[in-house]
N, C-alpha and C positions, 0 to 999 in steps of 0.2 A: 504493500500500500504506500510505500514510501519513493519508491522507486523514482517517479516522475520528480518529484520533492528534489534527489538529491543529484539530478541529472544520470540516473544510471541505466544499462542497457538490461540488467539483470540482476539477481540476489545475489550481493559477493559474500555472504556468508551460510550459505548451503552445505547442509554436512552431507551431502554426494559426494562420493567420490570421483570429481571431474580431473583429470590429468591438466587442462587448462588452467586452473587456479593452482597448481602445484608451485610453494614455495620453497628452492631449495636451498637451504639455508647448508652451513659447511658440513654437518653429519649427514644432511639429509644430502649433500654434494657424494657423499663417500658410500654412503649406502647405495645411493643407485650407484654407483661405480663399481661396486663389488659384484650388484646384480647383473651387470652388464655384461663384465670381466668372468661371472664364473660359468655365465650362459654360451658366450661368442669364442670361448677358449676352453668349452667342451667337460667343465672342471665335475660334470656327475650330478654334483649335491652342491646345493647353496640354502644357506640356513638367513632366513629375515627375522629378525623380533623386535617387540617393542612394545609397550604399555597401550591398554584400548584407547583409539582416537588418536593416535601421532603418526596415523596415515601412510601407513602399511601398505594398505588396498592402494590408495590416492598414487603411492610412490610406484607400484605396481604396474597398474594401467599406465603410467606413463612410459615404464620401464618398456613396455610390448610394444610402444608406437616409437620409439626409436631405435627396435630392433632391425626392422626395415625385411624386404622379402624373401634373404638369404636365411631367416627363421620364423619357422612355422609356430603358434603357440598355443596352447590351451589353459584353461584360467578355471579350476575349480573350484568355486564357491562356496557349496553344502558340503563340508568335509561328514557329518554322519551317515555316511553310507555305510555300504559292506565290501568286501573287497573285488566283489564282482560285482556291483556298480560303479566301483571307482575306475577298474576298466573300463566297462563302460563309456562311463561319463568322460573319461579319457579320450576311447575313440569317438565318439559323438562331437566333443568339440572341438576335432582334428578336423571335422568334417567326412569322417569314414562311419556310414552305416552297419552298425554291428550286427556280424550276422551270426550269433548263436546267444545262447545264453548258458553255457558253460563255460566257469570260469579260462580252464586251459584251450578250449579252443579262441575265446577272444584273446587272449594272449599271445596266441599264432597271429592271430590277424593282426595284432599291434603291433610283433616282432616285424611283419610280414611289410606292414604299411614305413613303418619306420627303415627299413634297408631299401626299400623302394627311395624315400626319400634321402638318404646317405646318399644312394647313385646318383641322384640327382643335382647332389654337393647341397641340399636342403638340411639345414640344425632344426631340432625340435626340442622347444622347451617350456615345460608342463610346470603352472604355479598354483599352488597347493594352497589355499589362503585359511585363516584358522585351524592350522595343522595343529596346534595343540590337543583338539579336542578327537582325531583322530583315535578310533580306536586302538586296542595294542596288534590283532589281525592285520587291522588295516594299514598300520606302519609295517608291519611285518611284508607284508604286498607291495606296500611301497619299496620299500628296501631290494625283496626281486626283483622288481623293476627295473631297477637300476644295472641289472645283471645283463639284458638287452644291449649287447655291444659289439663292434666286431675288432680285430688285432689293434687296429690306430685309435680309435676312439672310442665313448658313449655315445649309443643312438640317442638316448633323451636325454636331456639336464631337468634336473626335478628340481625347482625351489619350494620350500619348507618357508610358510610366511605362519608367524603367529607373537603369541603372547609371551612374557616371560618364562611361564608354565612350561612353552615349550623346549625351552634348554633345559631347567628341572626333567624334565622326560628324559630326551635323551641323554640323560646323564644316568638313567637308570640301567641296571647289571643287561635287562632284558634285550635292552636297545644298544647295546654299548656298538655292535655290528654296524647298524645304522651312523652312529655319533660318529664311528671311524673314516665313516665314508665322503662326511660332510668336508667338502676341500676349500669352500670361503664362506662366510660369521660377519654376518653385519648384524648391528644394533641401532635403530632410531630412538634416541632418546627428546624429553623435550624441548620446547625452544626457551633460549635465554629471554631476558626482557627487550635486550637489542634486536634481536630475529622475531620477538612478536611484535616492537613498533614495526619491524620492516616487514614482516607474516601480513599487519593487517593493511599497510601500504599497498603493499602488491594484488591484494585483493579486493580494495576498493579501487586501482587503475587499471585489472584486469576486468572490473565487469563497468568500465568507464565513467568511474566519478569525475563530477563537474567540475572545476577549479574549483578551491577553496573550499570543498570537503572532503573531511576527514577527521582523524583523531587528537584530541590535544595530546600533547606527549604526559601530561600527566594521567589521562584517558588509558591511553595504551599500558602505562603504567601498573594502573591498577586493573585491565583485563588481563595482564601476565601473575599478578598477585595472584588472583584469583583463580584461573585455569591453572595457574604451574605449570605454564609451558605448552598442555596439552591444544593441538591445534580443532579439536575437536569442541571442546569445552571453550576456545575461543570465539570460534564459528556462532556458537548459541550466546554469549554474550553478548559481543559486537554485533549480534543480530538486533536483541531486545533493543542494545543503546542505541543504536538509530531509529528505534522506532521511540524513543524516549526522546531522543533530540528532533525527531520530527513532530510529536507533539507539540511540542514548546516553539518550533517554527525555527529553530536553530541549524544550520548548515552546519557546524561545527559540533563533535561529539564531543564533551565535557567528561570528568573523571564524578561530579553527582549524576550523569545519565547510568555511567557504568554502574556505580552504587546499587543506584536503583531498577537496573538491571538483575543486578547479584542478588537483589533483595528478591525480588519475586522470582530467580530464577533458583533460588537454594537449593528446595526440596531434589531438583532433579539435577543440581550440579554433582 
C-alpha cells in the first residue's frame, strides 16, 4: 500500500527468496564462492549452513543462474521424502521422466541419464535445501549417490544446504562416511550493523526507491539491534517501518518507526 508513497516498483522487503535482491555482503561473497568452486571443479559434496533466515535458499537460487549451460541443476525443496522419492524427485527435476518405481531401477536410469550427460561434457548438480531434517535412510541414499562416477570425475555434485543441526548430524558415528566425503564447508552467518545499513540500501535501490528515501542511519541501527543480523527478520521489520513512516506521510524511515515496528512485531520476531 505504500509503494506509490515511496516511488517504488515493488516490495523490497519480501521474505521470497528472489536471487535479485541478493545482498552479498563479504561471507555471503565467500559462500557463494565455495558453492560455485565445489560444483564447477566436480568436488562430490558441498556442505551450506547457517541459522533460519540468513538466506540459504536466496544464496542458492542465485548460485544456479550463474552457473550458466555447461551445468544442468536440480533444486530439492521437500527434503521429507523416502529414499525412492528422493530419486525421484531427483530425476523429475533433471527433466527425465521416471520410468519405474523401484528404487534400483530408477537409479539405473539416473546413472544412465547422468553418463549421457558427462559425454556431453554437461556437470550436474543436485541442491538438497533443508538437509538437516533428512532422514538417516535418506542420507544414507544420498551418500550412494555420490558413488555414481566414472575414473576422472563425479557424475553429480550434491550440495547439502541446511541448518546448524546439520553439521551436528554429520558429525554423528553413523554419518561419519558421509562427513568424509564432504570436500568444501561454507557457513552464512549474520550480517554486521554495517552490511545491514548496506543489506537495506541495496534493497530499497533494487526495487527502485525514489531519491530521498530511505533509512536514517540511526533507523538501520536499530533494525540490526533487533534482527541480529538475520536478513530475514530484517525483511519483516523494515517492512512494518515503512508502513509506519508512510503513515505519518514521512519519506524518510526514523529509528521511532523501527520501534514501533519491533513493538507490534515481537510476538513473531
Amino acid at each position: 500500500m505504500y509503494l506509490e508513497f515511496f516511488g517504488l516498483r515493488e516490495a523490497p522487503f519480501n521474505i521470497t527468496p528472489d536471487p535479485r535482491f541478493l545482498f552479498l555482503s563479504e561471507g555471503h561473497r565467500d559462500a557463494m564462492a565455495c558453492v560455485l568452486y565445489g560444483i564447477r571443479e566436480r568436488k562430490g559434496f558441498v556442505e551450506l549452513i547457517g541459522e533460519v533466515g540468513c538466506g540459504k535458499t536466496t544464496l542458492c537460487r542465485a548460485a544456479l543462474r550463474r552457473l550458466g549451460g555447461e551445468v544442468q541443476t536440480a533444486l530439492i525443496l521437500n527434503p521429507s521424502i523416502s529414499e525412492t522419492q528422493l530419486v525421484r524427485a531427483i530425476l523429475s527435476d533433471l527433466g527425465a521422466e521416471p520410468r519405474s518405481h523401484r528404487r534400483l531401477d530408477l537409479i539405473e536410469q539416473l546413472n544412465a541419464y547422468l553418463l549421457e550427460r558427462a559425454r556431453q561434457s554437461v556437470n550436474v548438480a543436485i541442491i538438497i535445501d533443508e538437509a538437516q531434517t533428512l532422514a538417516p535412510a535418506v542420507m544414507e541414499q544420498v551418500r550412494l549417490l555420490s558413488n555414481l562416477e566414472t575414473d576422472e570425475h563425479k557424475l553429480m555434485q550434491i550440495v547439502l544446504v541446511g541448518q546448524p543441526e546439520l553439521d551436528r548430524r554429520l558429525n554423528e558415528p553413523s554419518l561419519r562416511q558421509l562427513r568424509q566425503r564432504i570436500m568444501v564447508r561454507a557457513e552464512l552467518r549474520p550480517l554486521s550493523e554495517e552490511d545491514t545499513s548496506a543489506y537495506i540500501r541495496h534493497r530499497m535501490a533494487v526495487a527502485g526507491a525514489a531519491e530521498g528515501v530511505g533509512f536514517e542511519p540511526a533507523a538501520s541501527a536499530a533494525v540490526h539491534w533487533r534482527s541480529t543480523g538475520i536478513p530475514r527478520l530484517i525483511n519483516k521489520i523494515c517492512d512494518r517501518a515503512l508502513l509506519a513512516a508512510y503513515c505519518r506521510s514521512a519519506r524518510t524511515v526514523r529509528e521511532a518507526d523501527v520501534l514501533a515496528a519491533v513493538a507490534e512485531l515481537d510476538p513473531v520476531l
